[in-house]
C-alpha positions as CSV (number, residue, x, y, z in Angstrom):
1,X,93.8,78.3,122.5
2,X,90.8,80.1,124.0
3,X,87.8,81.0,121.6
4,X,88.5,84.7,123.6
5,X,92.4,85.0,122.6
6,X,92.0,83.1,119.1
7,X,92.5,86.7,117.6
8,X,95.8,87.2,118.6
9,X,97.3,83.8,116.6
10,X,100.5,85.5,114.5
11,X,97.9,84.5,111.1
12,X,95.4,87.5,112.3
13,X,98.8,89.7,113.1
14,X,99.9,89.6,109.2
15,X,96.3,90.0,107.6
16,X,96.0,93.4,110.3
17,X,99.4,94.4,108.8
18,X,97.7,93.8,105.0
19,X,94.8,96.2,106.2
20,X,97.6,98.6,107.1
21,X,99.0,98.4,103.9
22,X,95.9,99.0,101.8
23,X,95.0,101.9,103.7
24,X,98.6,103.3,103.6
25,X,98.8,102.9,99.5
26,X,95.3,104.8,99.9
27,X,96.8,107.7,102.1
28,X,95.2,107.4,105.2
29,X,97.9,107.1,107.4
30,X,96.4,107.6,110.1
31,X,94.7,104.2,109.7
32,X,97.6,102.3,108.2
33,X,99.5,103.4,111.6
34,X,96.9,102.1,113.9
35,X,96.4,98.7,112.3
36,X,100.4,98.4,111.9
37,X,100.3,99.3,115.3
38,X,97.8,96.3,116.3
39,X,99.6,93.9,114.1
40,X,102.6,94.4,116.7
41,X,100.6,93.9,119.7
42,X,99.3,90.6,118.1
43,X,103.1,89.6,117.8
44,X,104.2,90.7,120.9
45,X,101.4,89.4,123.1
46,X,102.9,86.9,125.3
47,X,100.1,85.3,126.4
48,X,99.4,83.4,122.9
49,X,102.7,83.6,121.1
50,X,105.4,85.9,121.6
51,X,106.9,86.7,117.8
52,X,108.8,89.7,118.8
53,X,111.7,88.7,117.5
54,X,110.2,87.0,114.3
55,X,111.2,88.5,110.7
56,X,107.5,89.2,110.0
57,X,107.6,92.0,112.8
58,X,110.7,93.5,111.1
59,X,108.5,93.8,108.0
60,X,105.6,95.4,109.7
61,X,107.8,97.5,111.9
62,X,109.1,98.5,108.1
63,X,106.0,99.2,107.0
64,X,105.2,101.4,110.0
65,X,108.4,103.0,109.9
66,X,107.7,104.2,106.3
67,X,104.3,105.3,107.1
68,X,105.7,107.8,109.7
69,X,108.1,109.0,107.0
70,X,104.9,109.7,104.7
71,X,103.6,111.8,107.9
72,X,106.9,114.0,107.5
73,X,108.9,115.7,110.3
74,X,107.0,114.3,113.3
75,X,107.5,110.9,112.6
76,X,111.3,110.5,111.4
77,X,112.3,109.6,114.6
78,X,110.1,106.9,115.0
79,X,110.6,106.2,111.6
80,X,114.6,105.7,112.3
81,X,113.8,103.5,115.4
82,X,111.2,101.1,113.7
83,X,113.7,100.5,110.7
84,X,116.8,100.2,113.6
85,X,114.8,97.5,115.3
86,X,113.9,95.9,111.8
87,X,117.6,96.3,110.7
88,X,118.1,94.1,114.5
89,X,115.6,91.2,114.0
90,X,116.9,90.5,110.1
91,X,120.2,90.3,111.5
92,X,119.6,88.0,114.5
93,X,117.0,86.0,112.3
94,X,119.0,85.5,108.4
95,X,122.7,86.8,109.6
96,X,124.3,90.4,109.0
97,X,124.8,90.0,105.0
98,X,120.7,89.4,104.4
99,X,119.4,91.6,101.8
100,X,116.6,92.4,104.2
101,X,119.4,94.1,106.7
102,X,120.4,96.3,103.4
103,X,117.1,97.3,102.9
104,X,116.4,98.4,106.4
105,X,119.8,100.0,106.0
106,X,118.8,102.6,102.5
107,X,115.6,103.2,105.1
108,X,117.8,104.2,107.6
109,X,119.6,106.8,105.4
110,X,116.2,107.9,103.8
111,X,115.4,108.8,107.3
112,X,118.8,110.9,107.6
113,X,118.6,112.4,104.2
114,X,115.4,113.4,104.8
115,X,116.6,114.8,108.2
116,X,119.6,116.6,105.8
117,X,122.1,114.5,107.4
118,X,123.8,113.3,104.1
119,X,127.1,112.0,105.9
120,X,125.2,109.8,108.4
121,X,122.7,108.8,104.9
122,X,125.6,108.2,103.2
123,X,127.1,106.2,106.0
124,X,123.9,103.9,105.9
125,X,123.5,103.7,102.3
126,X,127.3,102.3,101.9
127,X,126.4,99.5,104.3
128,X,123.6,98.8,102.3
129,X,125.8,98.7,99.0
130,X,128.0,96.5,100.7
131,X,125.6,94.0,101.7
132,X,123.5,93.9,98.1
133,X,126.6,94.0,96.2
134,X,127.6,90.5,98.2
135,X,124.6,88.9,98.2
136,X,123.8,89.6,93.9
137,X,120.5,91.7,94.9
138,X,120.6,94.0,91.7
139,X,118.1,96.1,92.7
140,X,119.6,96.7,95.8
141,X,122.8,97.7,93.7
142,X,121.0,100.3,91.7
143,X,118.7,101.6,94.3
144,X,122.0,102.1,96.6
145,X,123.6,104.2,94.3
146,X,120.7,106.3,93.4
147,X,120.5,107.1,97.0
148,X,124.2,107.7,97.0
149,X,123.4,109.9,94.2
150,X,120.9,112.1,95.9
151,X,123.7,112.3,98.5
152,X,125.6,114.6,96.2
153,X,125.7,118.3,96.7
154,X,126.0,119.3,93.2
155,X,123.6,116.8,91.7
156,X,121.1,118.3,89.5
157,X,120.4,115.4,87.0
158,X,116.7,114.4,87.3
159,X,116.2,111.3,89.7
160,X,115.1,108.8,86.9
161,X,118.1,110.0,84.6
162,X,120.4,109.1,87.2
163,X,118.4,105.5,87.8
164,X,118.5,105.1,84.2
165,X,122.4,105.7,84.1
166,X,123.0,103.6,86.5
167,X,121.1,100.4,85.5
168,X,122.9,101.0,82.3
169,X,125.8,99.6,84.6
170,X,124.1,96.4,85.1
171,X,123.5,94.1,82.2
172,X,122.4,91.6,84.2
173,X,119.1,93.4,84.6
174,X,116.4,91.7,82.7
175,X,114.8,94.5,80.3
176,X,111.1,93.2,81.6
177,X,112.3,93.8,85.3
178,X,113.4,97.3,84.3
179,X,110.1,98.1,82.9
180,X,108.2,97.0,85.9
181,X,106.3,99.8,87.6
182,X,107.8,97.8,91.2
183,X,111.8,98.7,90.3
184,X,110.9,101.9,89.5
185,X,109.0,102.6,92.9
186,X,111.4,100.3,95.0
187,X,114.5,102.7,93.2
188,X,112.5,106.2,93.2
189,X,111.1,106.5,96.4
């Protein structure tokens, strides 16, 4: 590889994407989306390695995807296609039952509550169900049927009371997991 295309090796790609991600959990979006946004060209530049259809660029088109949600209404759209085309490479890359299909699935449906479409959300967030109920991803299982919650018109129990309910369903859930401060954002957001 050439000294002058040495930054574009798929290594550089994933540490842009980590740049993205600080700035992001910082709240400049505006940055977050423009290194995401780099990370992809890296990826997707043919003339050093073309990873366009790796699972890494689902996870940065993810991580885009939800940092156009953040921006609200102007970036839903986007938002739905970057998690459409994540949904795609997880399936062609780990098979149509991977946990990573499910989650770009619940993004999908965030995207179409958030639009006020519960029936298409809903739609999305059963797929999801299906998939993390097969494959024994409890998270996935509770943070499905908070969605689903959410999805409900006469709904007026507070978010976290309805998490709490429902990981009251699932035993298996280690107490120490529960209490993490990830579950909770992974369930809540």
């Amino acid at each position: 590889m050439s000294q002058k295309n040495r930054h574009y090796h798929p290594k550089n790609a994933m540490a842009t994407a980590f740049y993205g991600d600080l700035c992001r959990l910082q709240g400049n979006l505006e940055k977050a989306e423009e290194y995401y946004t780099k990370s992809l060209g890296i990826y997707q530049d043919k003339k050093c390695f073309d990873f366009s259809d790796h699972n890494e660029v689902a996870w940065v088109n993810t991580q885009l995807g939800i940092t156009k949600m953040h921006k609200g209404e102007t970036g839903l759209d986007e938002a739905k296609l970057l998690f459409k085309s994540a949904k795609k490479i997880n399936r062609d890359v780990f098979g149509k039952s991977h946990v990573t299909v499910g989650i770009s699935c619940v993004h999908i449906g965030n995207v179409y509550l958030t639009q006020n479409n519960v029936d298409h959300a809903t739609k999305w967030y059963n797929k999801a169900k299906v998939i993390f109920d097969e494959a024994g991803f409890t998270q996935g299982k509770v943070w499905t049927r908070v969605n689903l919650e959410k999805c409900k018109e006469d709904s007026t129990e507070p978010l976290f009371d309805v998490a709490k309910r429902i990981c009251d369903k699932y035993p298996e859930i280690e107490k120490e997991e529960i209490d993490s401060e990830d579950f909770w954002n992974m369930i809540l957001q």
